[in-house]
Residue, then its C-alpha position, 0 to 999 in steps of 0.5 A: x353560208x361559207x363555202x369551201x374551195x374543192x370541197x377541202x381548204x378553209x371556209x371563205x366567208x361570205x361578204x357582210x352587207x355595207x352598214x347604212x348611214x343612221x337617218x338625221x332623225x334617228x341620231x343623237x342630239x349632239x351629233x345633230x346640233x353639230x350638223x345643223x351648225x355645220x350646214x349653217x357655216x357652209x351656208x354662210x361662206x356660200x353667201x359671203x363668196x357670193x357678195x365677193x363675187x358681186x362686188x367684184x363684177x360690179x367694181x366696189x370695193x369690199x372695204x367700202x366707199x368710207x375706207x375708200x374716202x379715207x384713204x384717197x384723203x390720206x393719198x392727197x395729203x402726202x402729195x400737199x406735204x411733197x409739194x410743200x418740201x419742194x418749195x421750201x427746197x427750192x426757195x432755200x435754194x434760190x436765197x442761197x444765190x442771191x446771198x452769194x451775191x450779196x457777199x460779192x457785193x459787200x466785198x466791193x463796198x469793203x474795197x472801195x472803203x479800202x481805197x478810200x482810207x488809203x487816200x486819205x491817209x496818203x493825203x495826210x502824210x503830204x500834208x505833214x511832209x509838205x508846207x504847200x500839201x494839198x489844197x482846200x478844193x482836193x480836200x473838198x473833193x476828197x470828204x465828198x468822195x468819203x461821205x458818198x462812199x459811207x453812203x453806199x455802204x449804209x445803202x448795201x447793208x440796209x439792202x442785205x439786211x432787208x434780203x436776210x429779213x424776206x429769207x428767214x420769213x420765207x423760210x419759216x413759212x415753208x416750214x410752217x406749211x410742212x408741219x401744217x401737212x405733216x399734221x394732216x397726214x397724220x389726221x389722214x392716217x387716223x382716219x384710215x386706222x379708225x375705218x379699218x378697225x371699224x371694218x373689222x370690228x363688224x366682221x368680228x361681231x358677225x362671226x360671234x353673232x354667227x358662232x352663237 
């Protein structure tokens, strides 16, 4: 009933009683079937938070031991391709100071060739301006000297050469063993690829499987 406030004024209404929630069994089908997949979502973060925490406490890895595997594989792939770069690095290096030396030794060889192609031209032009010249025994002396020189010379080349030969295989070996790495990164990195779309893959089925 309403009532009045000293007995004049406008009436207040009395307040309506909180309408109560419609029991689960009484609502409609809809709104039922919108429940029960409500409460199955709720009920499959709870078990999903749950399997988080329990990998968590015990140490595992949510991606799996496999993904774990993989990418450990690829981690020591990249350390093997490194390490093969440094000693392709440091062999370039070290060929590179003995061929430095190699040129000074070639500059002395081509020195000593000088000297002796003045000596014997010089040798020459006293026999022309002289009837006596030199003797038979100088000119013994002289082509002996001449042939050991050849021979060094001969023996420095052979020895360059053969250093040039051990560089250019060294240096296709470090480079042969860089692609070899290369190429297992690159397995490696497939292999992590391919675990990580299979991991997501099976949560993508799951929550299908879940949704239907």
């Amino acid at each position: 009933m309403a009532r009045t406030l000293d007995g004049a004024g406008p009436t207040v209404p009395e307040p309506t009683s909180v309408p109560r929630a419609v029991p689960r069994g009484h609502q409609d089908p809809e709104g039922k079937k919108q429940a029960d997949r409500t409460d199955a979502l709720w009920a499959e973060m709870q078990s999903t938070l749950e399997e988080v925490e329990l990998s968590a406490v015990n140490g595992t890895h949510v991606f799996g031991p496999q993904h774990a595997r993989a990418l450990q594989e690829l981690r020591a792939t990249q350390i093997g391709l490194a390490q093969a770069w440094a000693r392709s690095e440091a062999d370039e290096a070290g060929e590179t100071g003995s061929g430095g030396k190699g040129l000074a030794l070639g500059g002395e060889g081509l020195s000593a060739l000088d000297t002796v192609d003045s000596t014997v031209s010089g040798g020459a032009g006293g026999r022309t301006g002289s009837s006596t010249g030199i003797g038979g025994d100088a000119g013994e002396r002289m082509g002996s000297k001449l042939e050991q020189e050849t021979e060094a010379d001969i023996l420095l080349a052979r020895r360059r050469r053969e250093a040039n030969d051990r560089y250019f295989q060294r240096v296709n070996g470090g480079v042969l063993d860089v692609v070899a790495k290369l190429e297992e990164v690159a397995s490696a990195m497939r292999a992590v690829e391919q675990e990580s779309r299979d991991i997501w893959g099976e949560n993508e089925s799951v929550g299908t499987s879940t949704r239907g």
